[in-house]
C-alpha positions in Angstrom: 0.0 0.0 0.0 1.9 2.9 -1.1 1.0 6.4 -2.2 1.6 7.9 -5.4 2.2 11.2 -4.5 4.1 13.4 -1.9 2.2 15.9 -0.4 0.0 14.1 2.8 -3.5 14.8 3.6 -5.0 15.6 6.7 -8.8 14.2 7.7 -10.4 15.6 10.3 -13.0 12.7 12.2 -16.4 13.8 13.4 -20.0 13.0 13.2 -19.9 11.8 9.5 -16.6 9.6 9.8 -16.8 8.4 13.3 -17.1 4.4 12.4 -14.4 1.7 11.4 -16.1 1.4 7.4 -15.9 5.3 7.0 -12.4 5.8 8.6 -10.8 2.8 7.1 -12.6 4.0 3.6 -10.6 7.8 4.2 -7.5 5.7 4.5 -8.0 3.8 1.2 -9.3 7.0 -0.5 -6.1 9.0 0.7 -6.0 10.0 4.1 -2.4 9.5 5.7 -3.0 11.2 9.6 -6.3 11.8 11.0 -7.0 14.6 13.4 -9.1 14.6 16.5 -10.7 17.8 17.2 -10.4 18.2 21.3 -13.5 21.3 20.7 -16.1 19.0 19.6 -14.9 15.3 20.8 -16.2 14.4 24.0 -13.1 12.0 25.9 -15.2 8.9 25.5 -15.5 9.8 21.7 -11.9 10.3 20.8 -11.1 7.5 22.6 -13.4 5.1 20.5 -11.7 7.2 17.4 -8.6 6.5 18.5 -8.9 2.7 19.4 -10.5 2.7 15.6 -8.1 4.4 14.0 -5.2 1.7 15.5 -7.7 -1.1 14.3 -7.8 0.3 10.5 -3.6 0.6 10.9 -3.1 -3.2 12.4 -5.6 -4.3 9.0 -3.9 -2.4 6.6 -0.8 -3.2 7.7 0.9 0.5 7.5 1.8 3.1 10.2 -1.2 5.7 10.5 -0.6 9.3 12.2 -3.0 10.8 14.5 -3.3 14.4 15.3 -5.0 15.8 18.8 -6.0 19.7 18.2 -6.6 21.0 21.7 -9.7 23.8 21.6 -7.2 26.8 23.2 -9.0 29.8 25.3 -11.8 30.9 23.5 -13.4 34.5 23.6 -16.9 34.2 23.3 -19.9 37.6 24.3 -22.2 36.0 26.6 -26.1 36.0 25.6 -29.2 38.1 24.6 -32.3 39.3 25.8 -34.2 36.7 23.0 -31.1 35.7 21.7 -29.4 38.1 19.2 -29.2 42.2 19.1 -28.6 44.8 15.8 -25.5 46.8 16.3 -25.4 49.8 13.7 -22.3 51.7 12.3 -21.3 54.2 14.4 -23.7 53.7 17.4 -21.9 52.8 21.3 -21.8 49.6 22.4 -20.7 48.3 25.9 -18.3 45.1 27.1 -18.8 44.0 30.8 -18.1 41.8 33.0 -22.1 42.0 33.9 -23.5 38.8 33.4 -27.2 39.7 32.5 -28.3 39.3 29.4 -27.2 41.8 26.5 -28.9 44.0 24.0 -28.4 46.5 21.5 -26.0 48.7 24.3 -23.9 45.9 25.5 -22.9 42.3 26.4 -21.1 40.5 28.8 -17.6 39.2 27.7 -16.3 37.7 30.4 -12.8 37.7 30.2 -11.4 39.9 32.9 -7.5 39.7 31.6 -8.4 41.4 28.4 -10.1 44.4 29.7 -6.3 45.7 31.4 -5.0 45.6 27.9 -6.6 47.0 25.2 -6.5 50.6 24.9 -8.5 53.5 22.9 -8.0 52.3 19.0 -8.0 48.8 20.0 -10.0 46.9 17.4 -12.6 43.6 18.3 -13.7 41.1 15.8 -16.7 39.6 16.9 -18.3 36.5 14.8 -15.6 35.5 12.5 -14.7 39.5 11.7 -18.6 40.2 10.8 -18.9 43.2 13.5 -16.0 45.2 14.4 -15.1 47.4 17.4 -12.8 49.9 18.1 -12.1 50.3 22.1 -13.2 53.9 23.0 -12.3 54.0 26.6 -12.6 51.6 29.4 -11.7 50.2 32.7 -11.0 47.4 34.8 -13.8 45.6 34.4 -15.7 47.2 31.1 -14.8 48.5 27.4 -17.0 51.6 25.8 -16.8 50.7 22.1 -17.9 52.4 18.8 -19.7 50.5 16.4 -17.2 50.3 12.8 -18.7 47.7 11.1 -22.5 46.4 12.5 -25.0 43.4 12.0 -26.5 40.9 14.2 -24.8 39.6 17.4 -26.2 36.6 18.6 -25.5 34.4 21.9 -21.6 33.5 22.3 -20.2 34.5 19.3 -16.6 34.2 19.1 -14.5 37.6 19.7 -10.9 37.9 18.2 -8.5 40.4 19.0 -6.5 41.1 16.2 -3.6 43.6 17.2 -2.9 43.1 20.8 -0.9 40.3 22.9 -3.3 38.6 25.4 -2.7 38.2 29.0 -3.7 34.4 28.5 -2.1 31.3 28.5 -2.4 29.0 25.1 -3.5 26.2 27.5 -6.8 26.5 29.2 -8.1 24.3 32.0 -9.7 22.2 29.3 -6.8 21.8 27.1 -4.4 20.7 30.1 -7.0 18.4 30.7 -7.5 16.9 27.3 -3.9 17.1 26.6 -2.6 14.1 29.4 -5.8 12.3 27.8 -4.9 11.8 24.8 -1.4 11.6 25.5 -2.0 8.8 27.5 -3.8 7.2 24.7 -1.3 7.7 22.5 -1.7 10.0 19.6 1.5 11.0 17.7 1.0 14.8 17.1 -0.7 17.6 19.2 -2.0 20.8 17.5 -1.8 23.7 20.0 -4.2 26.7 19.7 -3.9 30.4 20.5 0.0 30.3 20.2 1.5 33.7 20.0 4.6 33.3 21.4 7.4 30.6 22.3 6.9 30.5 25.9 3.2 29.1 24.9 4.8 26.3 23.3 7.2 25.3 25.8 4.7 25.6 28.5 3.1 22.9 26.3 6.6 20.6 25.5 7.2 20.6 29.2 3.7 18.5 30.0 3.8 16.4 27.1 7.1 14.9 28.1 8.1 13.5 24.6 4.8 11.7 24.8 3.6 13.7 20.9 5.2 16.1 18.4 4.2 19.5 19.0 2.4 21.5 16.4 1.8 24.8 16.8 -1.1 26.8 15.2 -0.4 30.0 13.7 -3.5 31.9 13.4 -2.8 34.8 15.0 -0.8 37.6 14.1 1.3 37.5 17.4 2.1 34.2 16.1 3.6 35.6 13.0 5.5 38.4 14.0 7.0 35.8 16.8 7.3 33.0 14.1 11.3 32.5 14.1 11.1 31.9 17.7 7.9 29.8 17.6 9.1 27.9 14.6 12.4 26.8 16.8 10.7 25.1 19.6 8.0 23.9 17.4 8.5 20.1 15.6 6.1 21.5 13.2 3.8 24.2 12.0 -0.3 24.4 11.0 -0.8 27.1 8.8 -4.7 27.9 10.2 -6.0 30.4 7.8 -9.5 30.7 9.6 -8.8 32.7 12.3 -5.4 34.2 10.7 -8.0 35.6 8.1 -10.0 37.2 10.6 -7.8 39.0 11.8 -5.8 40.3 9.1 -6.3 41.9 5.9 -7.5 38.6 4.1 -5.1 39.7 1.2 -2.1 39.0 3.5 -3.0 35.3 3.9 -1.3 34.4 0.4 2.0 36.2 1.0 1.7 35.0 4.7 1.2 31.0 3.6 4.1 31.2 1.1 6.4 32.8 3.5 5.9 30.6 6.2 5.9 26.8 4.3 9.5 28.4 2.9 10.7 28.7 6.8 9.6 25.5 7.6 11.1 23.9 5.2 14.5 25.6 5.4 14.4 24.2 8.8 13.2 20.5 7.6 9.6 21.0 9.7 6.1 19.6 8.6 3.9 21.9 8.0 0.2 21.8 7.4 -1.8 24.1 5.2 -5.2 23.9 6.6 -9.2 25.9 6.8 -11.7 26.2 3.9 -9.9 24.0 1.3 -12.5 22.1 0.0 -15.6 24.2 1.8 -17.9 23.7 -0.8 -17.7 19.8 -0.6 -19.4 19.8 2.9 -22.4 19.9 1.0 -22.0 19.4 -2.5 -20.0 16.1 -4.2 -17.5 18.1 -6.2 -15.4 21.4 -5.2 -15.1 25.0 -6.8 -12.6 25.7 -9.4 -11.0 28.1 -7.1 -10.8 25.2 -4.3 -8.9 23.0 -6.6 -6.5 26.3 -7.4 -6.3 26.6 -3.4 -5.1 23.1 -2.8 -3.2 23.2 -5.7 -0.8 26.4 -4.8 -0.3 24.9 -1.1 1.4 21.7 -2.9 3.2 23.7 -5.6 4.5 25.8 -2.9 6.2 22.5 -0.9 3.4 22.2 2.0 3.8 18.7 4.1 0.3 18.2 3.9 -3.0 20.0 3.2 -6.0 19.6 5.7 -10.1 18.7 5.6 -12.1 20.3 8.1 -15.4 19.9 8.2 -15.3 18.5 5.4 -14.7 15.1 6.0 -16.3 15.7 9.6 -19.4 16.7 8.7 -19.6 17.0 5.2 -22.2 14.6 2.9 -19.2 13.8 0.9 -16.2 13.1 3.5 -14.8 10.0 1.3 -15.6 12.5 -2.3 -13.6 14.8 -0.3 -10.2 12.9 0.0 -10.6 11.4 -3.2 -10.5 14.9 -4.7 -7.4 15.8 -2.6 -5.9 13.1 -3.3 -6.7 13.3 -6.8 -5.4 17.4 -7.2 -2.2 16.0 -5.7 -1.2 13.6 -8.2 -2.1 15.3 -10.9 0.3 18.9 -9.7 3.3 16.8 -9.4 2.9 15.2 -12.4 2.8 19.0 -13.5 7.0 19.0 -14.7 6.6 22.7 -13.4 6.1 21.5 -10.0 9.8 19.7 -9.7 11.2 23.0 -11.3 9.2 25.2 -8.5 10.5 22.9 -5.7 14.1 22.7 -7.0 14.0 26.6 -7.0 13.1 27.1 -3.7 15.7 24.8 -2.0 17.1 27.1 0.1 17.8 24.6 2.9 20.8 24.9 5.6 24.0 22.8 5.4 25.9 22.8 8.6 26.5 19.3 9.1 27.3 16.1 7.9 23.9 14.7 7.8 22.5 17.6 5.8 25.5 17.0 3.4 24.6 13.0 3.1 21.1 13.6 2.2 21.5 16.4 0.1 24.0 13.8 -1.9 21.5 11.5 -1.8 19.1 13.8 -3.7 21.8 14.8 -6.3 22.8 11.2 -7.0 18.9 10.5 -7.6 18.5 13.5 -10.2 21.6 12.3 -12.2 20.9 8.4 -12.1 18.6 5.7 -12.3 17.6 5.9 -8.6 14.3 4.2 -7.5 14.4 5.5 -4.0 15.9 7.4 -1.5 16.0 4.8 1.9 17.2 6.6 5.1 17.4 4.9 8.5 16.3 6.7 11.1 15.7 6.1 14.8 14.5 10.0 15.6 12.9 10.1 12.1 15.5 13.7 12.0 17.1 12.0 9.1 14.0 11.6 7.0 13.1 15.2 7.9 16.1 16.5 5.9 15.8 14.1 3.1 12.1 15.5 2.5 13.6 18.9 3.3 15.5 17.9 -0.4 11.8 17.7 -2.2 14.0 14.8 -4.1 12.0 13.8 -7.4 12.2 10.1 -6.1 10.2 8.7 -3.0 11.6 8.5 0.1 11.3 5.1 2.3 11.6 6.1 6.1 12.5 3.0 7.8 12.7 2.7 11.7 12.0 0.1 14.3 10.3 2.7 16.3 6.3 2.7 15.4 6.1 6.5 16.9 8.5 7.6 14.6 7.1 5.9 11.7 3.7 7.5 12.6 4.7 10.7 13.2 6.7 10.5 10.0 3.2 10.3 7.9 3.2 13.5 8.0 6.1 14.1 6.3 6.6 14.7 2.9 7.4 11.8 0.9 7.3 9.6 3.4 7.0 6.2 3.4 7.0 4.8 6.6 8.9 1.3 6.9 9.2 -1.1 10.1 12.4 -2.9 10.5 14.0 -4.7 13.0 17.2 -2.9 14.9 20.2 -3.0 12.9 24.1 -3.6 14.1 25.6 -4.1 10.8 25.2 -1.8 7.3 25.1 -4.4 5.5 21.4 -5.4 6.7 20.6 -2.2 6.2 20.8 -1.9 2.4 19.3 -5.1 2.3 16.5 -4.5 4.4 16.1 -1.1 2.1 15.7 -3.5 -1.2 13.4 -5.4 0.1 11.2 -2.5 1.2 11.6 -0.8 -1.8 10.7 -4.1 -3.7 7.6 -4.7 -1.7 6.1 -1.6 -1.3 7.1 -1.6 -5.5 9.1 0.9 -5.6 11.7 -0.7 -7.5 12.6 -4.2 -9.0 15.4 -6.2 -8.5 17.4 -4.8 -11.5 17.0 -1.0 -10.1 19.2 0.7 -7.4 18.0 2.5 -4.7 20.3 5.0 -1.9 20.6 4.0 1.4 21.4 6.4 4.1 22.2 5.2 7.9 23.9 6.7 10.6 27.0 4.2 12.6 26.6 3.0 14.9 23.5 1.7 14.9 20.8 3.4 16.8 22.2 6.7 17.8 20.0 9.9 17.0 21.6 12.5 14.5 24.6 10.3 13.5 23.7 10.1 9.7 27.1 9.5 8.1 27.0 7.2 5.2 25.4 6.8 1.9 25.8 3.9 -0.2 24.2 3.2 -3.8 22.8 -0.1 -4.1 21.0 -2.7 -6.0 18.0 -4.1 -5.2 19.4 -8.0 -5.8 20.7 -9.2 -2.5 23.3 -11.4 -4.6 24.6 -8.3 -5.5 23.9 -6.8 -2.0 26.4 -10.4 -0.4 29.3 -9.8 -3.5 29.6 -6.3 -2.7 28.8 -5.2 0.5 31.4 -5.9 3.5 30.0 -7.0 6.6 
């Protein structure tokens, strides 16, 4: 069972693919790591998701990656006198920390951090950027605002705060709960919400305790002006255009996107393009032309993966929905512009011997009959900076570690491999031609590269490359032992 393409895709479980027929079908239509959204998924719910998601891996036979996206603080008004209010341009409207019920003059939004911090010319989104604010005075416990932009405001919409650090923590009561959960259970990636700077994601690294990868949100543009230092703590990167587009200028989202899958890859991390990719397919069996062109720059621009929302969650057409993804990606890298678009922005760091090794290993593949790039790798940092490469050939990932080989479905290029622990090279290149035979990636006439570090079984000691042929004869005549 082997993909043929590079980019991975991301499904999202929910109401519509919560059985083992639906998720296992995902799999077979494309899907390579499903997430588990901690804001809708009660614990007993991802935990039947998760034990079926490790049922549809042990049948297939093939590592599968699972993503936990914790919720994050959420600012929400509180509710209205029969349910919803009209705000109109330029009328006053009030923010308390009163909880009766709102009307046309004010609401509750009760968040008492906030209120210290914003100051006169402060803006506030409310329901997904539909009504906006501007702060006019307050106090410690209330905000007079002006009206910029009405509409209807209805119980707990969702308020973002575009241009202003928050006094609050990226991990709520909730998401410190929900993260030992499913760390416990065992999922291979956590997404973490409301990230805008570093110290949010080491606060998180420090209670995982290399139980997950860390994944950090940006959707905020804290989170982008802090990215270098966000991006170093990180082991990879979701590119969440929903909120990022609510608050900014949605016309900086492109420029934003491209700039950020560049940064990630210089620094071999995955990196997820996610929100609104295939929208349309929630209710309606094919996309737009412009969703296509959406999913289709993210993979011409070198993404690790592109994302389904509610799309496969909820959506009529989740297993449509993969299908299509999984059919747009095929058919862009058969598109010879996209090799020429990767090659051109390899702009990729070497300081070390591994990152010399690998980027060999490419080279050798785009001058010969290579088959397959096979790296060892215990850590999976190895395969990381092979995909880093974009090499035209695919790349088998081979470990005896199952987290690593889960964790490296996200990865582009990818192809997870199990193998037993290795003491001698030699078993190594012929453990690599026999993956790269079964999985049909090669024949026995082909050659393949084979990376390892030695010794055995020591994270970040890549240090040999070795072309070789997939016919173990050929392996015992020329390899020493």
């Amino acid at each position: 069972m082997r993909r043929h393409r590079s980019v991975k895709v991301v499904a999202t479980l929910g109401p519509a693919s919560s059985d083992y027929d639906t998720i296992k079908e995902l799999y077979m239509a494309g899907a390579d790591v499903f997430r588990l959204n901690m804001s809708h998924g009660s614990h007993g719910q991802v935990k039947i998701w998760h034990e079926t998601i490790r049922m549809v891996e042990r049948d297939v036979q093939r590592p599968i990656a699972i993503l936990a996206d914790l919720q994050g603080p959420k600012l929400r008004v509180g509710s209205f006198a029969g349910g919803k209010a009209e705000l109109k341009a330029n009328d006053l409207f009030r923010l308390d920390m009163c909880d009766n019920k709102g009307d046309a003059k004010r609401v509750q939004l009760g968040h008492k951090e906030i209120y210290s911090v914003l100051k006169p010319g402060s803006s506030i989104l409310i329901n997904d950027g539909k009504i906006r604010l501007e702060v006019i005075e307050g106090g410690a416990n209330y905000l007079n605002c002006k009206v910029v932009v009405g509409g209807t405001i209805s119980n707990n919409k969702g308020v973002n705060i575009p241009d202003t650090v928050l006094p609050l923590k990226a991990l709520s009561s909730k998401d410190k709960s929900d993260l030992e959960f499913v760390c416990n259970l065992g999922v291979d990636w956590l997404a973490l919400s409301f990230v805008q700077r570093a110290e949010d994601v080491e606060e998180a690294i420090k209670l995982i305790k290399g139980r997950a990868s860390v994944m950090s949100k940006i959707e905020k543009p804290t989170a982008v002006k802090n990215f270098d230092s966000i991006l170093k703590v990180s082991d990879g990167i979701m590119v969440a255009r929903g909120d990022l587009g609510v608050e900014l200028p949605v016309q900086n989202i492109p420029p934003i996107q491209k700039q950020l899958i560049r940064k990630c890859r210089e620094f071999a991390k995955p990196v997820i393009v996610a929100t609104q990719m295939l929208e349309s397919m929630i209710d309606s069996p094919i996309p737009t032309r412009a969703e296509v062109s959406d999913v289709a720059t993210a993979i011409y621009e070198g993404a690790d993966a592109v994302m389904l929302s509610a799309e496969s969650a909820a959506g009529h057409f989740p297993i449509e929905a993969v299908t299509t993804m999984d059919s747009i990606a095929i058919e862009v890298e058969n598109d010879p512009n996209h090799r020429v678009i990767l090659a051109a922005q390899r702009e990729g760091k070497k300081q070390s011997i591994a990152d010399a090794i690998v980027s060999a290993a490419r080279e050798i593949s785009e001058t010969t009959e290579i088959k397959a790039i096979c790296c060892f790798s215990q850590s999976g940092t190895t395969a990381l900076l092979v995909a880093r490469e974009r090499p035209h050939v695919p790349i088998i990932a081979m470990t005896s570690l199952i987290n690593t080989a889960r964790r490296l479905c996200l990865t582009w290029g990818a192809h997870s491999v199990m193998t037993e622990e290795l003491d001698r090279f030699k078993m190594a290149v012929v453990n690599a031609s026999r993956a790269a035979i079964k999985y049909k990636f090669a024949e026995k006439k082909d050659y393949i590269v084979v990376t390892a570090g030695v010794p055995f079984n020591v994270p970040g000691s890549t240090n040999i490359l070795r072309v070789a042929p997939c016919d173990e004869q050929l392996i015992s005549s020329s390899e020493p032992e």
